[in-house]
N, C-alpha and C positions, 0 to 999 in steps of 0.2 A: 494184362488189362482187358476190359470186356468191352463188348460194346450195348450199348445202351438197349437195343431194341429186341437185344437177346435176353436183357435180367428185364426187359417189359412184357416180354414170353413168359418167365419167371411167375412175374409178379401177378398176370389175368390167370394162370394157372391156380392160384392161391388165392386171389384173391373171391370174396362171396359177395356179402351186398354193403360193402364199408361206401360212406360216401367220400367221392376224391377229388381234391384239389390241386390243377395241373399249372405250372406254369407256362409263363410264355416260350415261344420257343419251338424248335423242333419235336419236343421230347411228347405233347400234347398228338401231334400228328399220328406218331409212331403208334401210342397207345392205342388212338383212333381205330387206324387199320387194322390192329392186333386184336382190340376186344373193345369195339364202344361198351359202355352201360349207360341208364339214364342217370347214376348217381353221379357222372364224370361230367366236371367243370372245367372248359379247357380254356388255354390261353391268361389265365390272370396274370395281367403284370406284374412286374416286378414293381417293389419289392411286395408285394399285399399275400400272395398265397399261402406265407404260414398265418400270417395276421385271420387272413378270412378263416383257414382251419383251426386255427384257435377258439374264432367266435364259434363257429360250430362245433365244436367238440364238447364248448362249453355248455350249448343252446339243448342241445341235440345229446346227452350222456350216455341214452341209449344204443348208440350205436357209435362204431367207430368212426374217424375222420382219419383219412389218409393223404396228409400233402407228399404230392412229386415236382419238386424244384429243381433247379439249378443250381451251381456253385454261385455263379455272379449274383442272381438272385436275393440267393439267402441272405446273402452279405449284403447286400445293401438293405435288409431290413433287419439286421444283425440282433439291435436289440429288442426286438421280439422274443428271442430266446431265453433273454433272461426274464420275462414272466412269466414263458413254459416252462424253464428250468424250476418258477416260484409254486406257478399253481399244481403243477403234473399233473393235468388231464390223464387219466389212466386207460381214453378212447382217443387217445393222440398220437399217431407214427408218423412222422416225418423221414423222408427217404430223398436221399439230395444227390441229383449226377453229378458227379465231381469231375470235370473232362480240364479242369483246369484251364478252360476258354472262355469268351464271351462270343460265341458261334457264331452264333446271328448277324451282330456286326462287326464282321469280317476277321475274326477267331482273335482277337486281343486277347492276353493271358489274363487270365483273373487272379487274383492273392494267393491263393492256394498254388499257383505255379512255383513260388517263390516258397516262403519260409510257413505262411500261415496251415495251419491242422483246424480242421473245421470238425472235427473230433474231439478235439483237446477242448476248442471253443464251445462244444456244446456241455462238457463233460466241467467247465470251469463256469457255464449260467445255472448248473446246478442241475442239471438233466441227467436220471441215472442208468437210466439203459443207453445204452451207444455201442455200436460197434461199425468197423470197416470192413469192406469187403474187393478185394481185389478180381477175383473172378466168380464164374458163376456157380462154384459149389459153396464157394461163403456164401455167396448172396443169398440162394435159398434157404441156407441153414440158419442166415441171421435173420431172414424176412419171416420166415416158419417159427422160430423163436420170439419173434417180439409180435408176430399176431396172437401168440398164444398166451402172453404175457398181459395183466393187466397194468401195464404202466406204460407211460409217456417214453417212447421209444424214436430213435436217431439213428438212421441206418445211412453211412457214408457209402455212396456206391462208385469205385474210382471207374470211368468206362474212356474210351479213347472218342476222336472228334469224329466219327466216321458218322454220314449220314446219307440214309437207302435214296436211289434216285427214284426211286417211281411212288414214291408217297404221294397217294391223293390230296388236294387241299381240305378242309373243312368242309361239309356239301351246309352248312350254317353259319351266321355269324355270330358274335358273342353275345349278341343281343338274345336272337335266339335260343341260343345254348343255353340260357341264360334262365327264361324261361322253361324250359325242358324241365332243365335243371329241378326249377326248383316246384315244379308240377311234379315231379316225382319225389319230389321230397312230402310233397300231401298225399299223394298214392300209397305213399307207405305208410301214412299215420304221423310222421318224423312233425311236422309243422301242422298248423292250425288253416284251413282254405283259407280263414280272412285275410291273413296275410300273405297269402297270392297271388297279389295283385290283379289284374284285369280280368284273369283268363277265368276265374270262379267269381259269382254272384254275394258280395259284401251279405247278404240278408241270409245267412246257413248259421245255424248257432255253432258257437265256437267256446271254448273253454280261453280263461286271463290265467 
């Protein structure tokens, strides 16, 4: 088993300019440290981050959308899968820590400890790329493979509960980030200024 902040090395190595949706959680921090970018939304609670990378995948075709969740996460907003498994956004990867915990508060086992395959679950909402990855040479070989892949991709990543002690906090709040966020989503052309709220001037022509 791997641990998380090593296939997060992985994944800022590979990764270009996908925009990415973080869950809550430790796992948001780790990437911080490793490689902010301004495409990176951190912290969304649970269950919303495939839900919000959905709308964006959908909104946005042009470019990829990359959720990083949790196992607890995911599963509690479970059936969202099966309208990824319906639509398959083909700018969709979903990549899930599978640590078998709910960390945070105070490491309760989540479903997948037990008998549940969130594999199998993705692979039965009708989702056709999936794969697992127990260490870090699957991990980059499945994460290398389904970025290059034009279809709606499910990368289970199994990593153990280990987390670094000297992780900074956030130096922003979500609100912030938030913002950022999505002022870099008009820097790149991705969205229209009108609907960036406060920080750009309503009066800029805009395409419907």
């Amino acid at each position: 088993m791997m641990r998380r902040i090593d296939a997060l090395k992985i994944f800022t190595s590979l990764r270009k300019d996908e925009i990415c949706i973080c869950g809550v959680g430790v796992s948001g921090r780790e990437l911080y440290s490793i490689g902010h970018h301004q495409l990176n939304l951190y912290n969304v609670n649970m269950p919303y981050p495939l839900s919000l990378g959905l709308g964006l995948a959908l909104a946005i075709p042009q470019r990829r959308t990359i959720v990083l969740d949790g196992d607890g996460s995911l599963l509690s907003g479970c059936s969202t899968l099966s309208v990824v498994g319906n639509v398959r956004p083909g700018n969709l990867l979903i990549v899930v820590w599978d640590n078998e915990s709910y960390v945070t508060p105070y490491g309760l086992p989540t479903p997948t400890a037990g008998f549940t395959d969130l594999a199998a679950v993705a692979r039965g909402m009708g989702i056709p790329n999936v794969a697992i990855a127990t260490n870090l040479d699957e991990f980059e070989t499945a994460l290398k493979d389904m970025l290059m892949a034009r279809e709606v991709g499910f990368l289970v990543a199994k990593v153990d509960k280990s987390i670094p002690s000297d992780l900074a906090a956030y130096p922003f709040g979500l609100t912030e980030n938030s913002i950022q966020f999505r002022r870099a989503l008009v820097n790149d052309g991705l969205v229209d200024p009108f609907h960036a709220g406060a920080s750009l001037p309503k009066t800029m022509e805009f395409k419907l």
